[in-house]
N, C-alpha and C positions, 0 to 999 in steps of 0.2 A: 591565568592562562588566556592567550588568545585567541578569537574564533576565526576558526578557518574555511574557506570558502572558495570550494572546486569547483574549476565547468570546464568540460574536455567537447571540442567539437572538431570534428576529422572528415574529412572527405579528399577523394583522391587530387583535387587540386585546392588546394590551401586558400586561393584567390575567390573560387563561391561564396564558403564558408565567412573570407572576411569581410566579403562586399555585403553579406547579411547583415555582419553582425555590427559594423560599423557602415553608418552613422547612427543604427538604433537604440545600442545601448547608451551612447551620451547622450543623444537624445533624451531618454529615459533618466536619466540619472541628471541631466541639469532641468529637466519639467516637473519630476517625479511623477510622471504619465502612468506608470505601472499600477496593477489592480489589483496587487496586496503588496504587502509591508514586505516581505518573500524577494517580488520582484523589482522595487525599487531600491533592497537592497546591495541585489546581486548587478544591476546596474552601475551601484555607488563603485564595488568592487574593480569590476569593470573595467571603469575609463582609471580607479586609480592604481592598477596593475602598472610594475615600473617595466615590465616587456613582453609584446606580444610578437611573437616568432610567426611567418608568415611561410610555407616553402611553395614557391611557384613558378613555374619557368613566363606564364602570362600577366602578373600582376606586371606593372610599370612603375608605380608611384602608390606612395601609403597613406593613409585619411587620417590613421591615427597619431599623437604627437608621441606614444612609446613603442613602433611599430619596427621592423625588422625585415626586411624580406632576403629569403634566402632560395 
């Protein structure tokens, strides 16, 4: 069986959310900067997600290489 590994982050513009979250989690996950095994996992996770859905009418352009913006 494989382990599966959720993280749901929402707020009413999609563009906060992903300016947070990228560039820290690859960050994290090619340093392994994180401060347990926990969080340099969910890092790994992360950057190798094959799409990250973006919905924003003010994002421009995406940081991530499997990003979306809609």
């Amino acid at each position: 069986m494989r382990k599966l590994i959720f993280g749901i982050n929402l707020t009413i513009d999609g563009r906060k959310t992903y300016e947070l979250m990228v560039p820290y989690w690859p960050n994290v996950a090619k340093d392994q900067i994180g401060n347990t095994k926990a969080v340099n996992d969910f890092a790994q996770a992360f950057t190798s997600v094959e799409n990250i859905v973006v919905c924003s009418h003010t994002l421009n352009r995406n940081e991530g290489m499997h990003t979306q913006i809609i």
